[in-house]
C-alpha positions as CSV (number, residue, x, y, z in Angstrom):
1,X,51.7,69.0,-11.8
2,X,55.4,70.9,-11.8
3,X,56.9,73.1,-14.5
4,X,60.8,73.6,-14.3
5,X,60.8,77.3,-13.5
6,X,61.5,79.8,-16.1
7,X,64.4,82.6,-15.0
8,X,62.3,84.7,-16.1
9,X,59.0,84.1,-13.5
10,X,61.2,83.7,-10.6
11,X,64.3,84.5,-8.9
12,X,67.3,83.1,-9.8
13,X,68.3,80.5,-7.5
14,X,71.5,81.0,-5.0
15,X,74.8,79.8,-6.2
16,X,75.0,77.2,-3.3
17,X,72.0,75.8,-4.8
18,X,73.0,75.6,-8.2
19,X,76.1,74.2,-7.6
20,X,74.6,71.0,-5.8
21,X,72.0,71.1,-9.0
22,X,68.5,72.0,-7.3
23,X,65.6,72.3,-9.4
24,X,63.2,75.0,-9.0
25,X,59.6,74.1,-9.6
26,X,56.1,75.6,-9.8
27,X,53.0,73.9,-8.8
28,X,49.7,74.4,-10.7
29,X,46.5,74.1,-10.0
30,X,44.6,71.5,-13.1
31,X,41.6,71.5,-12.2
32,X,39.9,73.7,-14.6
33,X,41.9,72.5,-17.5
34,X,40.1,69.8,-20.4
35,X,41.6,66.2,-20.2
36,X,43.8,67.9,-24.2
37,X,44.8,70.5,-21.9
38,X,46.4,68.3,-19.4
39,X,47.8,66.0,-21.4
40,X,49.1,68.6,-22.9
41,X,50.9,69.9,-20.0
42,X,51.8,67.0,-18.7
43,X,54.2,66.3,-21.7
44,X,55.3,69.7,-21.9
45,X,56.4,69.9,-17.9
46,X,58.1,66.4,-18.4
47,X,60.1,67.7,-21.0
48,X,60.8,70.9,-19.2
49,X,62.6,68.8,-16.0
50,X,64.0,66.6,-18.0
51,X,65.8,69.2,-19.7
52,X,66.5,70.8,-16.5
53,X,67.8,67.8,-15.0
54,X,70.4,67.0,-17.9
55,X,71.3,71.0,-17.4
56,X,71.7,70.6,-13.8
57,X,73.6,67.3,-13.8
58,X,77.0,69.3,-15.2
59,X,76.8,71.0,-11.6
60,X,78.3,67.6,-9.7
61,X,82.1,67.4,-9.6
62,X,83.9,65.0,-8.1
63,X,84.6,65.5,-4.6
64,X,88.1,65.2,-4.1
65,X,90.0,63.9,-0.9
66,X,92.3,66.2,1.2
67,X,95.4,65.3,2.5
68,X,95.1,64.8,6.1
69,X,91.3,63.5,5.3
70,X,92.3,59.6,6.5
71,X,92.5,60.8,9.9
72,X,89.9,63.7,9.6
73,X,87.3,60.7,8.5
74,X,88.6,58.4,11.2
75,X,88.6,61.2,13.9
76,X,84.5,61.7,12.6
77,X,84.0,58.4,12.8
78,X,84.7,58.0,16.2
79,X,82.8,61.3,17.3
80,X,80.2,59.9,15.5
81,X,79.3,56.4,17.1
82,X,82.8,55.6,19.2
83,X,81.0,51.8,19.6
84,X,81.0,51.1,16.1
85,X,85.2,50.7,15.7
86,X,85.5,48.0,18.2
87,X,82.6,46.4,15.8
88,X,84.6,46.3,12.3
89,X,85.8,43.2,11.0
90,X,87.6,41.8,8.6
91,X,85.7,39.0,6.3
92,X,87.7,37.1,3.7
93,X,89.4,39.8,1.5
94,X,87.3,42.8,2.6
95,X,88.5,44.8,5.2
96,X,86.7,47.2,7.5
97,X,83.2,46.5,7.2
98,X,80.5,46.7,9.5
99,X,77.0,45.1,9.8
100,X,74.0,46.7,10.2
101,X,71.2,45.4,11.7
102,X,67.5,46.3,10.3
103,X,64.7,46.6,13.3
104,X,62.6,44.4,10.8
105,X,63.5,41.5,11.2
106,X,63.4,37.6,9.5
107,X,60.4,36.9,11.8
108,X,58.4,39.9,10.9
109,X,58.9,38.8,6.8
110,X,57.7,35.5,8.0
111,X,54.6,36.7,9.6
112,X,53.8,39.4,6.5
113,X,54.1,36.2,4.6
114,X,52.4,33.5,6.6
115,X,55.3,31.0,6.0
116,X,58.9,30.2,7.1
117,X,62.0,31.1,4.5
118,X,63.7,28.1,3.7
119,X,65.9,26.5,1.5
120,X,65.4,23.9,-0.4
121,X,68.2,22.2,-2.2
122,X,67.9,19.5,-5.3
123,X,70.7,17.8,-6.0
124,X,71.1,15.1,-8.4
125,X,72.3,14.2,-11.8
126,X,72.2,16.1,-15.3
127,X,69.4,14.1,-16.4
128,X,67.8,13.4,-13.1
129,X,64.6,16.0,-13.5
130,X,65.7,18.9,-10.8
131,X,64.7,21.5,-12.9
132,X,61.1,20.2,-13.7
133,X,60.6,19.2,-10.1
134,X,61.7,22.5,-9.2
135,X,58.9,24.6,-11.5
136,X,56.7,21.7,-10.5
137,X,57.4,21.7,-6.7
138,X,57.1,26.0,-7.2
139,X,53.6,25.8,-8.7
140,X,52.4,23.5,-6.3
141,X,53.1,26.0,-3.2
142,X,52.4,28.8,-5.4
143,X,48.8,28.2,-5.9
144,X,48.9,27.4,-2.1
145,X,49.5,31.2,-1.6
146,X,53.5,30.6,-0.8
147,X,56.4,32.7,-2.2
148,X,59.0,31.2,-4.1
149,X,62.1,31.6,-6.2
150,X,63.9,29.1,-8.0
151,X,67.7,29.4,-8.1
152,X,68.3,26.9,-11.7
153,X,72.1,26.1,-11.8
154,X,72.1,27.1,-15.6
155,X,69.9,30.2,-15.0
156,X,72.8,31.5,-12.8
157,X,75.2,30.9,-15.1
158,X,73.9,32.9,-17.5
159,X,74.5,35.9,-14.8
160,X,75.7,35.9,-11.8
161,X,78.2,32.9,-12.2
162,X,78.9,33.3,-16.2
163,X,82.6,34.0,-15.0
164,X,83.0,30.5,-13.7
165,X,83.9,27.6,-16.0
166,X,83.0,23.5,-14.7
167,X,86.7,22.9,-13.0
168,X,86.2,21.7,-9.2
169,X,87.6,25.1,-8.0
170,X,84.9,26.8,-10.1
171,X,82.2,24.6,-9.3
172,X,82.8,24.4,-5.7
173,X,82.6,28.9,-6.0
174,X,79.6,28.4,-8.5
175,X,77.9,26.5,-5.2
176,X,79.3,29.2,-2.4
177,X,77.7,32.3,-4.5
178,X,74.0,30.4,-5.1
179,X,74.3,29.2,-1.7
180,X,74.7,32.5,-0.3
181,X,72.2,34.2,-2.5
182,X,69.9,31.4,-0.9
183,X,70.7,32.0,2.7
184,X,69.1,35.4,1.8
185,X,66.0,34.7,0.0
186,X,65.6,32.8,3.5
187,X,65.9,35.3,5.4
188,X,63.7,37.5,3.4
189,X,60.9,34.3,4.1
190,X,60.4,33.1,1.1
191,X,61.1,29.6,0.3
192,X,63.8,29.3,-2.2
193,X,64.4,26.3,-4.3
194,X,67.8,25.8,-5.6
195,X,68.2,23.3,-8.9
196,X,71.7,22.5,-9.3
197,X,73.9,19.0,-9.9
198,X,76.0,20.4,-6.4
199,X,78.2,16.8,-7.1
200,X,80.6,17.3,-4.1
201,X,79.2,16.7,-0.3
202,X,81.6,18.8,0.9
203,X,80.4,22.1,-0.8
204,X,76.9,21.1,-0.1
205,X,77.4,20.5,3.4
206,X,79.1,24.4,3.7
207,X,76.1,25.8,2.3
208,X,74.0,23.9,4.7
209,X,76.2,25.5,7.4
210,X,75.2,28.8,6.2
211,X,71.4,28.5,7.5
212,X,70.2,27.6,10.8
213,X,69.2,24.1,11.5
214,X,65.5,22.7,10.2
215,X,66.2,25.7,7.1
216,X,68.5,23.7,4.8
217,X,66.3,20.9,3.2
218,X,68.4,18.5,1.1
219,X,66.6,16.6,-1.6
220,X,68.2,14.1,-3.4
221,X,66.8,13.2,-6.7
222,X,68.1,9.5,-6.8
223,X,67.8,8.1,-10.8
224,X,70.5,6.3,-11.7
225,X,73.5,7.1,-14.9
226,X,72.2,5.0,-17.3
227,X,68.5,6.8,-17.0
228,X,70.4,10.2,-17.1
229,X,72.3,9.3,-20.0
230,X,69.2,7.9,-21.7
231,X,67.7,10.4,-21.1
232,X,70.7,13.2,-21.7
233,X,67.9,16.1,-22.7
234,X,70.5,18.3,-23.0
235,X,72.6,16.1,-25.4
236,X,75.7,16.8,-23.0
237,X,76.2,13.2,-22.0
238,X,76.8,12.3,-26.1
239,X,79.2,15.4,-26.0
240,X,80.9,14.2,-23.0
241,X,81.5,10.5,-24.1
242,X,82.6,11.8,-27.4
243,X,85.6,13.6,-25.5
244,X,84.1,17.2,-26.1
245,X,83.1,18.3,-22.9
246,X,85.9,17.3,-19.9
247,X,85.2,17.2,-16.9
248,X,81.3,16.1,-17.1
249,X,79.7,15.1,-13.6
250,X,79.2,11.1,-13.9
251,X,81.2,10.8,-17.0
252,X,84.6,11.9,-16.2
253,X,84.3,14.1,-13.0
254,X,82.6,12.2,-9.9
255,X,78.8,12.6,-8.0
256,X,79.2,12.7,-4.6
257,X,75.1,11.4,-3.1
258,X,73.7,12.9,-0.5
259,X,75.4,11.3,3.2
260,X,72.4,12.4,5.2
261,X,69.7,14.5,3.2
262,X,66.1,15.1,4.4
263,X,64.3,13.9,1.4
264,X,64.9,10.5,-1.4
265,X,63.2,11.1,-4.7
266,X,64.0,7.9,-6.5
267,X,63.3,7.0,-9.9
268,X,61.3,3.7,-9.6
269,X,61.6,2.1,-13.4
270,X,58.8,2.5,-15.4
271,X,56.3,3.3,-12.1
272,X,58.5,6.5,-11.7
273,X,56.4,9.3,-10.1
274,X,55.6,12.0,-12.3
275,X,57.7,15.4,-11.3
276,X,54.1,16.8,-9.5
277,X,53.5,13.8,-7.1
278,X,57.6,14.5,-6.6
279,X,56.4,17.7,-5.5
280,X,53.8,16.6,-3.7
281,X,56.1,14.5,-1.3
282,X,58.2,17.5,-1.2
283,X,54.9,19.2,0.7
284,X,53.9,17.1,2.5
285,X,57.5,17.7,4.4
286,X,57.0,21.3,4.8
287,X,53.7,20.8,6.4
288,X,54.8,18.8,8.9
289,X,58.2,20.6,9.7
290,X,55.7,23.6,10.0
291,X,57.2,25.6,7.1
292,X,54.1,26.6,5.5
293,X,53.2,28.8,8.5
294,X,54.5,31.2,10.2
């Protein structure tokens, strides 16, 4: 247990220290005190450094760049690790970056976790049932022991993507950012399953390009319009007839199905299989691509 340190009891600390906002403490020894006691000073030391540490905080200022500090920082950098300049790149609109590699690598996730990170991707129309295959296909593997996180096309909207409206230029972004969030739930071995309409093969087949082959698994939930529409549990595809919504995906802005995906879900008329046998099929393709082991 710690107790901000009265001036008082101890010496005041140097200016150096002060400046960069060190706390002082004291350690005591509880053992002897009744469980009142220690609560007691429990509350009262939390107090104390919190106070300290809102009194300290003041002491940070801005640190403030010199004039000849661009090639004072460039000259350190290069007495520093001289390998690293020929190593920074340029990457879209940021410029002077440099990756760093960890010594833990995907594999070693993958063993911690006894499976292989992955991505699998639903595609399909509003309507079609990605989203309850998804939580189906997510409780199937988790009571199987397996990790996963379910990347909902809505769900993202409502964060990550709630800048991006439904034109091609935004959706086709909307699908770069989710995809790239996926490439790195894969590489941290879990087994992430992405739920989004993704209409256009084009942006599917970039985010494919982002993982290494056998990791992008493509599933195309196959139910036709009309069932969509009947279905429409959303009540967009009423909105979208009645001219309220433009560009809706299979009302007024196109689908694009899958050229070449791994796995069909198709909607069979009334002997449609229910959203857990979906997931079951799902499965059954990990196990024998080997993703459920590492």
């Amino acid at each position: 247990m710690f107790e901000c340190a009265p001036s008082l009891t101890s010496p005041s600390p140097a200016p150096a220290a002060e400046s960069l906002g060190f706390l002082k403490f004291r350690e005591f020894n509880v053992a002897g005190f009744d469980r009142t006691s220690r609560k007691s000073l429990v509350l009262r030391n939390a107090s104390l450094i919190d106070n300290c540490s809102r009194k300290y905080r003041k002491c940070f200022k801005p640190i403030k760049a010199n004039e000849d500090s661009h090639s004072s920082s460039t000259h350190n950098c290069a007495a520093f690790n001289g390998n690293n300049l020929s190593q920074i790149s340029n990457v879209g609109k940021s410029t002077n970056i440099l990756w760093h590699d960890c010594p833990i690598q995907k594999h070693d996730r993958q063993q911690l976790l006894q499976q292989k990170g992955c991505v699998i991707w639903l595609t399909g129309l509003s309507g079609s049932g990605k989203s309850t295959i998804a939580c189906a296909l997510s409780r199937s593997l988790h009571s199987r022991g397996k990790l996963t996180y379910i990347l909902d096309g809505d769900n993202i909207r409502h964060g990550l993507n709630r800048d991006l409206s439904f034109r091609a230029e935004d959706r086709s972004e909307n699908m770069r950012r989710i995809g790239e969030v996926a490439k790195l739930f894969a590489d941290a071995g879990v087994i992430c399953i992405v739920s989004l309409i993704s209409p256009y093969q084009k942006d599917r087949d970039e985010c494919r390009a982002l993982l290494p082959e056998g990791d992008f698994i493509e599933v195309f939930i196959d139910v036709p319009l009309q069932v969509c529409e009947a279905r429409d549990p959303k009540g967009l595809y009423k909105l979208a007839r009645a001219g309220k919504i433009k560009g809706f995906t299979g009302v007024d802005d196109p689908y694009e199905p899958p050229c070449s995906c791994e796995i069909i879900l198709e909607h069979k008329g009334s002997d449609c299989n229910s959203p857990s046998d979906m997931a079951e099929i799902v499965i059954s393709y990990l196990e024998e691509k080997g993703q459920l082991r590492a």
